[in-house]
C-alpha angles and dihedrals in degrees: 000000000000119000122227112192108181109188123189107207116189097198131205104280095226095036095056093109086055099044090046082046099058107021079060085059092047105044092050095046084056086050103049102035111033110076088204096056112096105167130014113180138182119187130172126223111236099213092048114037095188097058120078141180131212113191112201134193125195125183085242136328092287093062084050094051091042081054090057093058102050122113085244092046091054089032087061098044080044093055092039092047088047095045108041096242107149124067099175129342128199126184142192117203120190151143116262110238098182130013 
């Protein structure tokens, strides 16, 4: 069963250029370069410019898992956790039941 992870990210005020910056990286290279990933977005809320959602799709838990491992995936918590992006992260993680 496909595997649907949404994740609210409110990000640094003064540090939004670098997370767009390198979220975009990162969610190109998921993309482009892991077969399980269907869908990696980042939008932006229009009444908070520093929250933002990504919205990820994985052929099933195991392609998630096997996200979590890859050399972008641990680049991007390495630059966040450098440069102070996140202020507070939330994430809902399910099965799709319909698409």
């Amino acid at each position: 069963m496909m595997t649907s992870l949404i994740v609210t990210v409110e990000v640094n005020p003064d540090r939004v250029e670098d997370f767009l910056r390198f979220m975009t990286e990162a969610a190109e290279d998921a993309r482009t370069k892991e077969p399980g990933c269907r869908r990696f977005e980042v939008a932006r809320l229009t009444d908070r410019p520093n929250v933002f959602t990504l919205a990820e799709l994985y052929d099933n838990f195991a392609a998630l898992e096997a996200h979590r491992q890859t050399p972008h995936f641990q680049l991007f918590a390495q630059r966040a956790k450098e440069h102070d992006l996140i202020v507070n992260k939330t994430s809902a993680l399910g099965e799709v039941v319909s698409a």
